[in-house]
C-alpha positions as CSV (number, residue, x, y, z in Angstrom):
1,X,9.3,116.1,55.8
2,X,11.9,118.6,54.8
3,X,12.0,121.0,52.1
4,X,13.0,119.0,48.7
5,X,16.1,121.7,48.2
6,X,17.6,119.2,45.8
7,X,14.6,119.1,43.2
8,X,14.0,122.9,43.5
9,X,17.8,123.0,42.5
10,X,17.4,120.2,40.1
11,X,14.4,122.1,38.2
12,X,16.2,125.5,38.3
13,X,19.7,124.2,36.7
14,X,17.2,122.5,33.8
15,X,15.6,125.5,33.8
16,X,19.0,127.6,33.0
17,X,20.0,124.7,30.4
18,X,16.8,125.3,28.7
19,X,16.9,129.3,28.7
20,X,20.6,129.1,28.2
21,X,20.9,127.0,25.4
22,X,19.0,129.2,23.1
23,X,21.8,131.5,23.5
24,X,25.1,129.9,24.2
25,X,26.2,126.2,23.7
26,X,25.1,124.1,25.8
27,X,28.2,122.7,26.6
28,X,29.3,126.7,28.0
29,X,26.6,126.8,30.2
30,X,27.1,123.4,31.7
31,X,30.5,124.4,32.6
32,X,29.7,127.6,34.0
33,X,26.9,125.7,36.6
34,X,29.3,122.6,37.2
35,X,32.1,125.6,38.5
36,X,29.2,126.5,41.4
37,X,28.1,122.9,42.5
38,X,31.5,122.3,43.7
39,X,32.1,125.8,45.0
40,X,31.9,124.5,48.7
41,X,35.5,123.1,47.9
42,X,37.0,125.7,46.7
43,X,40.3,126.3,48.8
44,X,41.2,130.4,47.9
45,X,44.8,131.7,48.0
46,X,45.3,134.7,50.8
47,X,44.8,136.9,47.8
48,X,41.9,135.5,45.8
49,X,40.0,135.8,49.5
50,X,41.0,139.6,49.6
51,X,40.1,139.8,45.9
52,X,36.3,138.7,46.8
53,X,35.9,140.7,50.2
54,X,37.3,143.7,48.0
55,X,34.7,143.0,45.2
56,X,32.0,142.7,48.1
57,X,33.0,146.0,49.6
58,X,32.7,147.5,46.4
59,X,29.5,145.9,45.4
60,X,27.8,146.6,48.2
61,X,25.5,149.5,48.0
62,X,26.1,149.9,44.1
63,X,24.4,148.9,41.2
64,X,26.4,145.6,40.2
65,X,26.9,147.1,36.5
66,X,29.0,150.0,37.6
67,X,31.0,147.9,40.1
68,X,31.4,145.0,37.0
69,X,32.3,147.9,34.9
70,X,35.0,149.4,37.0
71,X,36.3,145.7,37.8
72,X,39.4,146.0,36.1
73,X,40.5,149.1,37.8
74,X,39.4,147.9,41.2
75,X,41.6,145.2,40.6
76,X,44.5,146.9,39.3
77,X,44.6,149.4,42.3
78,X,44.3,146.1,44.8
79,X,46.3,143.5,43.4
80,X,46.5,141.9,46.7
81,X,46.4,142.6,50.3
82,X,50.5,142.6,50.2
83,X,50.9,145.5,48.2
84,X,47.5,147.1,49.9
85,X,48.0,146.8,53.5
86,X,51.5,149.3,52.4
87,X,49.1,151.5,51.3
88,X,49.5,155.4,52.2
89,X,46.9,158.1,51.8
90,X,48.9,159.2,49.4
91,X,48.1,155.9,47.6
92,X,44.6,156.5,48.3
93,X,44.5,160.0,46.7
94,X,46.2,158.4,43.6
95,X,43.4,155.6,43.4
96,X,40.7,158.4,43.8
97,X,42.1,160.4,40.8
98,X,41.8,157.6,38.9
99,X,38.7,158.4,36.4
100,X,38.7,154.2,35.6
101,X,38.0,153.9,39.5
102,X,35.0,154.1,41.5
103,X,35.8,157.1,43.6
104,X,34.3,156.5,46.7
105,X,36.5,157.2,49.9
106,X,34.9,155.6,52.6
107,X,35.2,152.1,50.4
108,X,39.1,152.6,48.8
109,X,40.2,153.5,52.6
110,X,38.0,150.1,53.9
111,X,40.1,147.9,51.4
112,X,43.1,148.9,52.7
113,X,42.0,149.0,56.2
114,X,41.2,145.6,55.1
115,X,44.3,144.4,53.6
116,X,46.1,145.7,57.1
117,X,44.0,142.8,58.8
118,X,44.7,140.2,56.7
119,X,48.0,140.5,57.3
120,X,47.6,140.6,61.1
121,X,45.3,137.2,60.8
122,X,47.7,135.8,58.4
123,X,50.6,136.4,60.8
124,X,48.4,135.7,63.3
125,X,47.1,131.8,61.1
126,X,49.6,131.2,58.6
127,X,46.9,131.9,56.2
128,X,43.7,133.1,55.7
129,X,41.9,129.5,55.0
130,X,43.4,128.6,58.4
131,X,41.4,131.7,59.9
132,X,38.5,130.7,58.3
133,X,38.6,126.9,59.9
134,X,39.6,127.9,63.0
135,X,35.7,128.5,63.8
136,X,34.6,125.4,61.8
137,X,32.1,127.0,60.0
138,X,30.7,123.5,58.5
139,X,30.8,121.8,61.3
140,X,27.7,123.5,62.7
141,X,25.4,126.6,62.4
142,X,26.3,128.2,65.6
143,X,30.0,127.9,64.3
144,X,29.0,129.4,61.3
145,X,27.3,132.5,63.2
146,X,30.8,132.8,65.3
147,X,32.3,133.1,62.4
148,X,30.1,135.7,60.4
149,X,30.0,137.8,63.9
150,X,34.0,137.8,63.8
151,X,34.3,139.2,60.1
152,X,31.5,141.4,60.9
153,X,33.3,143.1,64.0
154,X,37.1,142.3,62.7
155,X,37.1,143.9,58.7
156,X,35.5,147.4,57.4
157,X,32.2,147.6,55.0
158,X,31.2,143.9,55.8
159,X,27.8,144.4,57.4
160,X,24.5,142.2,58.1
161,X,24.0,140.8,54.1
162,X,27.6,142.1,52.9
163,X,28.9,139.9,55.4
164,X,26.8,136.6,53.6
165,X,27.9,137.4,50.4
166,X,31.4,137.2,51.2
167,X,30.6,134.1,53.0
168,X,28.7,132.5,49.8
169,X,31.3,133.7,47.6
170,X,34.7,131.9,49.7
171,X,32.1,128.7,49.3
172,X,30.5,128.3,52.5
173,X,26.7,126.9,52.5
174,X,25.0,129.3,54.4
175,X,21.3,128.8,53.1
């Protein structure tokens, strides 16, 4: 017998509705679930995937209030990995004066290091969702694996449990 995922699931998303509805409408919260149980479909522009490795660099390591809190600057400094992967240290040295920003070197010079390799994989794929199923990553676990090892070893600040979030967060089942 396998493990009953579905009625765990079930249980927990009645449990959320119940919690939930004592403080927003109903109706909110069972928008907000509905967007994840159909997250696996999800097809991400080349930018809204660099958006969400940028957010996972930047949560990683930090208390996710200070990286939520800083969100709007992160995003203003990387708009997208166009304008990033053109990136100079001078750029860098203005994002790190910003007082807005979370000033952390190692992970502002990752993102752009970042943004550089999405545009060799997009030159490389046409885009980065055609990267992404070039390894198949539903088709099997072992795929899936290839996959997680590639990211790992190809982009900066993606490491053993970074590297599932991003994977979680582009919609890929990986429980």
């Amino acid at each position: 017998m396998s493990f009953p995922y579905k009625q765990v699931f079930e249980k927990a998303e009645e449990t959320l509705l119940a919690y939930g509805s004592k403080h927003r409408p109903l109706e909110q919260i069972r928008a907000s679930l509905d967007t994840f149980k159909t997250y696996q479909h999800r097809r991400p522009s080349d930018d809204q995937f660099f958006s969400i490795m940028t957010a996972v660099v930047f949560y990683a390591g930090f208390r996710a209030a200070t990286v939520t809190a800083r969100m709007k600057a992160i995003e203003r400094h990387f708009p997208g990995w166009k304008t990033v992967s053109g990136y100079t240290e001078r750029d860098i040295a203005r994002v790190l004066n910003d007082a807005e920003m979370i000033r952390n070197k190692r992970k502002v010079a990752a993102c752009v290091k970042n943004a550089s390799v999405f545009l060799e994989v997009i030159q490389q794929h046409g885009s980065f969702q055609c990267y992404i199923d070039s390894f198949e990553p539903a088709d099997s676990f072992e795929n899936l694996v290839r996959l997680k090892q590639e990211l790992q070893a190809r982009f900066h600040y993606l490491g053993e449990v970074t590297v599932y979030h991003f994977l979680t967060d582009i919609g890929l089942a990986v429980l």
